[in-house]
C-alpha positions as a Markdown table, in Angstrom:
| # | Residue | x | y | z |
|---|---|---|---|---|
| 1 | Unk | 87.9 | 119.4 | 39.5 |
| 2 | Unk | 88.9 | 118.4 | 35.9 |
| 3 | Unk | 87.8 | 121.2 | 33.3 |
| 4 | Unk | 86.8 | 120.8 | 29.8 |
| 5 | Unk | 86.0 | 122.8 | 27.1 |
| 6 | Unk | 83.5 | 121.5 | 24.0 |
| 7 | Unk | 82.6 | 123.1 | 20.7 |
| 8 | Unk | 79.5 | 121.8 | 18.4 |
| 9 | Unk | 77.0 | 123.3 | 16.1 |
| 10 | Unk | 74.3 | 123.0 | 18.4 |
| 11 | Unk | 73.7 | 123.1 | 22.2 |
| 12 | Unk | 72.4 | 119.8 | 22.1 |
| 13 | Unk | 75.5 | 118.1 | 20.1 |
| 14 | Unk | 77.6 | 119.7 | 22.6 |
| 15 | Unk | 75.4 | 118.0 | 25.4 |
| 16 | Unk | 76.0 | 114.6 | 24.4 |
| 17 | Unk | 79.5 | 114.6 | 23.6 |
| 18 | Unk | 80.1 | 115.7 | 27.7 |
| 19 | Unk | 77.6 | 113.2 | 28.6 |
| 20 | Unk | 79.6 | 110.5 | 26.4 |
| 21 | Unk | 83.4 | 111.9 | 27.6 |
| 22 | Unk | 82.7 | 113.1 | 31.1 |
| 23 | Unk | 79.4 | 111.3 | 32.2 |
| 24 | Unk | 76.2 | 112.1 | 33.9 |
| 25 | Unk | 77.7 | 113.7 | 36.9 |
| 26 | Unk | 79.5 | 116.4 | 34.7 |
| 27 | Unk | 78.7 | 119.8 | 35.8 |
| 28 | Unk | 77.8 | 122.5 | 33.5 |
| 29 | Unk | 79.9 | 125.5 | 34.4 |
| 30 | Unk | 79.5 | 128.2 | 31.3 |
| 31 | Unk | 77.8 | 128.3 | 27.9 |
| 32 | Unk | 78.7 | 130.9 | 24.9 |
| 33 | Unk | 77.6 | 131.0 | 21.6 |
| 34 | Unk | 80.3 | 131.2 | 19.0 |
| 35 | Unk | 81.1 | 131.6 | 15.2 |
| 36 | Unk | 79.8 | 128.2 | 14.2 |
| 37 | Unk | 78.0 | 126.8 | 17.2 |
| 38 | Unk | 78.3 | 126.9 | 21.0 |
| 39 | Unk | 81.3 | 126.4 | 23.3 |
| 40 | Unk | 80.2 | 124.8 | 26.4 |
| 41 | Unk | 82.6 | 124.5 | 29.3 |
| 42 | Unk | 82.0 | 121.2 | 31.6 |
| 43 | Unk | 83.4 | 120.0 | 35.1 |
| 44 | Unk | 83.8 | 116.8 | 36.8 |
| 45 | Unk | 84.8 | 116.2 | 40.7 |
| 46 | Unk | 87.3 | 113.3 | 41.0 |
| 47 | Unk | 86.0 | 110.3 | 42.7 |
| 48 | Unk | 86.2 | 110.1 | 46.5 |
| 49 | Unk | 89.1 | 108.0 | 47.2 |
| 50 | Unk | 88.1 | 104.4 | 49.1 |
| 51 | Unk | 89.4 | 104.8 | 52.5 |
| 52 | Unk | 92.1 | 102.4 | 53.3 |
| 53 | Unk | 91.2 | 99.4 | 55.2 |
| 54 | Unk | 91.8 | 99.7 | 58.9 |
| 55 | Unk | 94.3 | 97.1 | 60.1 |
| 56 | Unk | 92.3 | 95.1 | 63.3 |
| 57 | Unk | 92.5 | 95.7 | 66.3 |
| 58 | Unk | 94.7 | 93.5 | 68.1 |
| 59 | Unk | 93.8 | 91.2 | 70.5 |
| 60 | Unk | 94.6 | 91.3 | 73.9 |
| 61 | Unk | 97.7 | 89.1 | 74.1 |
| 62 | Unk | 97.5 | 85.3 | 75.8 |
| 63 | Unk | 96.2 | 86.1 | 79.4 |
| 64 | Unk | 95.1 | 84.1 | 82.2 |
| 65 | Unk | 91.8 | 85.2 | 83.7 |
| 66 | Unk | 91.0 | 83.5 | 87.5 |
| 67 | Unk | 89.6 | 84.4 | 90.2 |
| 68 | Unk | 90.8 | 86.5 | 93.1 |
| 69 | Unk | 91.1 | 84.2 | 96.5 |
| 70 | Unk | 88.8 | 85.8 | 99.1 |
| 71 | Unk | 90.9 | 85.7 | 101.6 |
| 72 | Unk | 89.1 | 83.4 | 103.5 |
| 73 | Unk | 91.1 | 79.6 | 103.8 |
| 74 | Unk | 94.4 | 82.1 | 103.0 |
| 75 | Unk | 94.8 | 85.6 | 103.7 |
| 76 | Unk | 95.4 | 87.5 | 100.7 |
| 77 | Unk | 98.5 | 89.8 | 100.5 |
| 78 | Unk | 98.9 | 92.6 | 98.2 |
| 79 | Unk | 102.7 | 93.8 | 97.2 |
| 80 | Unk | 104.2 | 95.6 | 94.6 |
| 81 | Unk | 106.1 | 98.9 | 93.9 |
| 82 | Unk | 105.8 | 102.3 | 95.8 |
| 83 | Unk | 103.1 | 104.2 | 94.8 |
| 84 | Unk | 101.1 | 101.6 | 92.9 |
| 85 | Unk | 97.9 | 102.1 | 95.0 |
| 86 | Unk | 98.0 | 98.9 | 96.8 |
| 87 | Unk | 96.3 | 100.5 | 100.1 |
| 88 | Unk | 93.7 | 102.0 | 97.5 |
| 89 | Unk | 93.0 | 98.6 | 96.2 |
| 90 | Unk | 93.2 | 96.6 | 99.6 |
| 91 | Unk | 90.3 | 99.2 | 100.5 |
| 92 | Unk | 88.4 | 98.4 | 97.2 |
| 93 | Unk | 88.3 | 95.1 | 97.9 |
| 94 | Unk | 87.7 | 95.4 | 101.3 |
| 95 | Unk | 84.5 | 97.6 | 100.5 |
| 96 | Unk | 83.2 | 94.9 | 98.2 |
| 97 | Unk | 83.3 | 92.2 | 100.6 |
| 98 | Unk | 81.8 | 94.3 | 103.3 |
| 99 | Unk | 79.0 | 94.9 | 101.0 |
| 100 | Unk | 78.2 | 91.4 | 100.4 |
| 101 | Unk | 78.1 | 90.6 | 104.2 |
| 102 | Unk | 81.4 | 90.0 | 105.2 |
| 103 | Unk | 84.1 | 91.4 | 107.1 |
| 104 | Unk | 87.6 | 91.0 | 106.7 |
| 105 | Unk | 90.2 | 91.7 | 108.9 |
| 106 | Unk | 92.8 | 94.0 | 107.5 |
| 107 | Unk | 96.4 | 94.3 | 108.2 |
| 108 | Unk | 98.8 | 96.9 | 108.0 |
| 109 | Unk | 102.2 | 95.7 | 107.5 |
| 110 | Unk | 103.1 | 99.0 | 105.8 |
| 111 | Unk | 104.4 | 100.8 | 108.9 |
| 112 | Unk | 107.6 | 102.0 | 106.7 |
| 113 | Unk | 105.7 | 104.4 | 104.7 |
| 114 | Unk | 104.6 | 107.9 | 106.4 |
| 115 | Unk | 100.5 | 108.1 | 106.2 |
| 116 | Unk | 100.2 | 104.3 | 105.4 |
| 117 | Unk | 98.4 | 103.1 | 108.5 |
| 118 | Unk | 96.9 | 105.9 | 108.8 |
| 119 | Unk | 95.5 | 105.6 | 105.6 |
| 120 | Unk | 94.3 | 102.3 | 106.0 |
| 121 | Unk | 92.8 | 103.0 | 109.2 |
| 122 | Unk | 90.8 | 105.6 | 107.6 |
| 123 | Unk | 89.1 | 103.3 | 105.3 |
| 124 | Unk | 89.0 | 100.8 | 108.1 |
| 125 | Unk | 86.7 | 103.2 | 110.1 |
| 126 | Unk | 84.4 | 103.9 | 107.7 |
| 127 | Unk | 83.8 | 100.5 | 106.9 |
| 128 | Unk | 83.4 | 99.1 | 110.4 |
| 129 | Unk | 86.2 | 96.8 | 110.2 |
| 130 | Unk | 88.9 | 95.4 | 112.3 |
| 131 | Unk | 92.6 | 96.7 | 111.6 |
| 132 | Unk | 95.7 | 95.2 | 113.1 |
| 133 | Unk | 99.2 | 96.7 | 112.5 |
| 134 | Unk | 101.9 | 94.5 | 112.4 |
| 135 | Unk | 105.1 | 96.3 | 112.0 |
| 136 | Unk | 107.2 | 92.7 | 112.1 |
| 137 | Unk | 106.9 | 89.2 | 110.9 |
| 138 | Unk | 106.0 | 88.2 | 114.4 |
| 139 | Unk | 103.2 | 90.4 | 115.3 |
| 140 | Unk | 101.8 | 89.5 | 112.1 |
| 141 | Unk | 101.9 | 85.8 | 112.7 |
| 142 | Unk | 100.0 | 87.0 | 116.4 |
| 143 | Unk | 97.5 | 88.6 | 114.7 |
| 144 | Unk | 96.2 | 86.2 | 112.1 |
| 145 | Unk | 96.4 | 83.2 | 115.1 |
| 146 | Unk | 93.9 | 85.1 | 116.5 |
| 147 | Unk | 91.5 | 86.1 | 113.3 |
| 148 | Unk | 88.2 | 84.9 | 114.2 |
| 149 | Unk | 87.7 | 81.4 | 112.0 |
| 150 | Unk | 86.3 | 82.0 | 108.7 |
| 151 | Unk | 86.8 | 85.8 | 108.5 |
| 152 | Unk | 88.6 | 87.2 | 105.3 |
| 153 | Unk | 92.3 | 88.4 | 105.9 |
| 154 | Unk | 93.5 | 91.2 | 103.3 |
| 155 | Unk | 97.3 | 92.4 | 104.0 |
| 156 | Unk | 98.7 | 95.7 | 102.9 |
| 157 | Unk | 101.8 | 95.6 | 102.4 |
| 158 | Unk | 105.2 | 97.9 | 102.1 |
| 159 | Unk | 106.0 | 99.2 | 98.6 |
| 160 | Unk | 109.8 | 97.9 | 97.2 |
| 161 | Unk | 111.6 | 97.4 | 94.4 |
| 162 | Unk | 111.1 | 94.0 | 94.1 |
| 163 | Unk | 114.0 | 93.7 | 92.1 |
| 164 | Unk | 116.1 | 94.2 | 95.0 |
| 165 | Unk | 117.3 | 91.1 | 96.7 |
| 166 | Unk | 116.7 | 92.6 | 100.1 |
| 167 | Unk | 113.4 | 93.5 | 99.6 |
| 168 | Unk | 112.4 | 90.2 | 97.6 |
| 169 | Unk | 113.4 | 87.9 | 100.6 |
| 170 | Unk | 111.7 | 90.2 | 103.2 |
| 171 | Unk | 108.5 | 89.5 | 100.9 |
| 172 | Unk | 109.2 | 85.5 | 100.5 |
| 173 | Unk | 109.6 | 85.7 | 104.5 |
| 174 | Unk | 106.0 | 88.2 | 104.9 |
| 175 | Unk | 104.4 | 85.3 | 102.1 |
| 176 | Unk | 105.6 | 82.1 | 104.3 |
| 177 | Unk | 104.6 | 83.6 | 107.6 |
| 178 | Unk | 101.5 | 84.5 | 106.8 |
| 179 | Unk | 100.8 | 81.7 | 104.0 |
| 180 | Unk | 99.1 | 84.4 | 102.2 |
| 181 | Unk | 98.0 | 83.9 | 98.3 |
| 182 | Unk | 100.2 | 87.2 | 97.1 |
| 183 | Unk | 99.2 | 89.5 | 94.4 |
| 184 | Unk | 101.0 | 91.9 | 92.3 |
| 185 | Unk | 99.7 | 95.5 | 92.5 |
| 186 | Unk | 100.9 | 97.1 | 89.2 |
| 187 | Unk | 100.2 | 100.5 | 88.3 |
| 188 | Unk | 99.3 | 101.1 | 84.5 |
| 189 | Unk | 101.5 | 103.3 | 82.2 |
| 190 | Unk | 104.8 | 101.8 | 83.1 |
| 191 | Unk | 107.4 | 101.4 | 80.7 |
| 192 | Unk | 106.5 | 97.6 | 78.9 |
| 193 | Unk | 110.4 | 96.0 | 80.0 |
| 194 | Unk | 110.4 | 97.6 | 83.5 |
| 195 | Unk | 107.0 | 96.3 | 84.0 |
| 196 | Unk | 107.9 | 92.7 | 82.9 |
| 197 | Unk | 110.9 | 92.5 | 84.8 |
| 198 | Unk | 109.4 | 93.6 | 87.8 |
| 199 | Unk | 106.0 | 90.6 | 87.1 |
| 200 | Unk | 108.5 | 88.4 | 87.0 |
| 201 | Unk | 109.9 | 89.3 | 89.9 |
| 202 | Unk | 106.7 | 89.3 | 91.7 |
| 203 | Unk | 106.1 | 85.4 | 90.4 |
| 204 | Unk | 109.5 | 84.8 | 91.4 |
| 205 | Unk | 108.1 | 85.9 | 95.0 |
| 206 | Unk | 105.1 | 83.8 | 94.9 |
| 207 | Unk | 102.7 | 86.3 | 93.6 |
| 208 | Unk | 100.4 | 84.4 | 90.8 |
| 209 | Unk | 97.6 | 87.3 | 90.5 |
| 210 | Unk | 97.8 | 90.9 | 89.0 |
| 211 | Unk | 95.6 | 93.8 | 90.2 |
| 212 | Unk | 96.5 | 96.4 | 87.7 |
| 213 | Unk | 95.5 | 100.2 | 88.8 |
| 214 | Unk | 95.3 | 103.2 | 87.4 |
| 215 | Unk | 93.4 | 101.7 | 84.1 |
| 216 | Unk | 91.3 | 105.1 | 83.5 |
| 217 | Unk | 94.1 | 107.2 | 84.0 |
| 218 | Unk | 96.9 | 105.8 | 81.7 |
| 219 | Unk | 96.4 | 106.1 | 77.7 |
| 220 | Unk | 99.2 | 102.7 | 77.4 |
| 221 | Unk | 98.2 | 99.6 | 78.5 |
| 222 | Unk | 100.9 | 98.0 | 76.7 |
| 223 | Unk | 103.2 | 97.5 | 79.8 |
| 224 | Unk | 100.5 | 95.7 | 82.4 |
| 225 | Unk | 99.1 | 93.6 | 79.6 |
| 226 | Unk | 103.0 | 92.2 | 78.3 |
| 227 | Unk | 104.3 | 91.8 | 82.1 |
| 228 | Unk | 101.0 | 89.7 | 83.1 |
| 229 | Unk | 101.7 | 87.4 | 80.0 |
| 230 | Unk | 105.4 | 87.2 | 80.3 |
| 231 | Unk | 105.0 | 86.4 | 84.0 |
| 232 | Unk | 102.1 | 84.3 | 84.0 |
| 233 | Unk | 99.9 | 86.0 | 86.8 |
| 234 | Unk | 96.8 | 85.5 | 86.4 |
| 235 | Unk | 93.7 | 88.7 | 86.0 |
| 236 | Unk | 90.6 | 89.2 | 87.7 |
| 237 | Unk | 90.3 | 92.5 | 89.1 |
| 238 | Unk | 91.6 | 95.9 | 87.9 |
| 239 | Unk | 91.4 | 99.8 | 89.2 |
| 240 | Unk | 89.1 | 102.0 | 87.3 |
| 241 | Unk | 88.7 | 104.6 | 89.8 |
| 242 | Unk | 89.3 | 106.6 | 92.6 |
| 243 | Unk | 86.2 | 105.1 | 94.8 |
| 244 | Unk | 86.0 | 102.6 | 97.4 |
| 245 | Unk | 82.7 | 101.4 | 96.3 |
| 246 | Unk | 82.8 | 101.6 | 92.7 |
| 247 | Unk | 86.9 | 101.4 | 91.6 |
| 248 | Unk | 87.0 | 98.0 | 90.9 |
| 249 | Unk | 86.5 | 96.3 | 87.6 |
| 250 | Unk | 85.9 | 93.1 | 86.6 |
| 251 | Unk | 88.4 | 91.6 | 83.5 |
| 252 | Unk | 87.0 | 90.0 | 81.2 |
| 253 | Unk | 88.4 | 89.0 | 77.3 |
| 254 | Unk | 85.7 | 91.0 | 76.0 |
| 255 | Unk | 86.0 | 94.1 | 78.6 |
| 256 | Unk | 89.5 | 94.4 | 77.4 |
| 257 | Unk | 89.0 | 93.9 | 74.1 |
| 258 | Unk | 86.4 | 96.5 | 73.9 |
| 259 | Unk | 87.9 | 98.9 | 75.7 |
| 260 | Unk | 91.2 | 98.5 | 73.5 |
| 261 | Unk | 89.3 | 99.5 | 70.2 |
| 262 | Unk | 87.4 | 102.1 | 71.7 |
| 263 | Unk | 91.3 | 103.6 | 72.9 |
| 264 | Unk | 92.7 | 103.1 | 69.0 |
| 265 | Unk | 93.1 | 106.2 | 67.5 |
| 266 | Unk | 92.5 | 104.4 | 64.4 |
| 267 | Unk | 89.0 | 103.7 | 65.3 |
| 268 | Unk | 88.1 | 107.5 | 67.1 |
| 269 | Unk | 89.3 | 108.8 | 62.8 |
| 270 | Unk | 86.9 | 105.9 | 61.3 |
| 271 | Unk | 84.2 | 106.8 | 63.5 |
């Protein structure tokens, strides 16, 4: 507060000269009378400072949004690295297309990972649905020659680095034999380069879709978002959840773009 001290022969003198030096929000802290007058002492708050323009929100970066395949004139395969919640997802969307009248067949070509079939054939249980586990390229090609015509296919597949050579041809040879549209299962929260180089990778393979997972649990979304631009695969679906029935989220420009200013701290201290 600035403080100011004024003399005059009369109260009212005094009054005017704050009103004409301090204006009419001056505050009236003390009045004495003195030899010769009165000494009033005023006080004035500073103005509130404008708040700094908040810089906008970016955008989401160039994306391509298309629609999942369904599985039905290709089976769809899901691959990516371990852990990413590709079972989770095959499940999700396996839920989704049981609710709207149809059943897929799904197959387990994840036999490498402890609890993975098992998994699977949890879900598959619940739901109703067929499961066939094809532990090699060939029983895999048996099994979809004898999908009934029409019926959805959704593969699970093993987890890799898919920056190992190894593992990326095993993948190109899972792709060819089962002609499969392939999709990249990418967990959120990754560090942006690893994630690019590994969407790459996946395109490389012949994947051309993303299912990111894990959207409500990681804070950065930076990594996902820059490896399905740098790599070109294109967005539909994305994890939200933990639930079979209601995990799945539709991407949209305008969901992400949403959700990314709601997520900017920036925003939360305007609000």
């Amino acid at each position: 507060m600035r403080l100011k001290t004024f003399r005059a022969p009369r109260m009212a003198e005094a009054m005017a000269r704050i009103r004409a030096e301090m204006g009419e929000e001056a505050i009236i802290l003390s009045s004495t009378r003195v030899a010769g007058g009165v000494e009033i002492t005023a006080g004035l708050e500073p103005p509130e400072a404008e708040p700094l323009p908040l810089p906008p929100v970016p955008a989401p970066p160039r994306l391509s949004f298309q629609p999942l395949p369904d599985g039905i004139a290709r089976p769809l395969l899901l691959f990516g690295p371990h852990g990413g919640g590709k079972t989770l997802t095959l499940a999700k969307l396996a839920t989704r297309m049981t609710l709207t009248g149809q059943a897929p067949l799904l197959v387990a070509a994840d036999a490498a990972r402890a609890g993975a079939v098992e998994q699977l054939a949890a879900f598959a249980r619940v739901l109703g649905l067929g499961l066939v586990v094809a532990e090699t390229p060939a029983a895999l090609a048996r099994a979809l020659a004898r999908r009934v015509a029409g019926q959805p296919v959704l593969i699970d597949s093993a987890g890799c680095d898919l920056l190992d050579l190894a593992a990326a041809e095993a993948l190109v040879g899972l792709c060819r034999i089962a002609a499969a549209d392939a999709a990249l299962v990418l967990p959120a929260g990754l560090d942006a380069a690893e994630a690019a180089d590994t969407a790459r990778a996946a395109r490389a393979i012949g994947a051309r879709w993303m299912l990111p997972t894990r959207l409500d649990a990681a804070r950065r979304w930076a990594g996902w978002l820059m490896a399905a631009e740098a790599a070109g695969l294109a967005l539909d679906l994305a994890g939200t959840g933990t639930g079979a029935a209601d995990g799945l989220t539709r991407l949209t420009p305008e969901w992400l773009a949403a959700r990314m200013r709601l997520s900017d701290p920036r925003m939360k201290a305007a609000a």
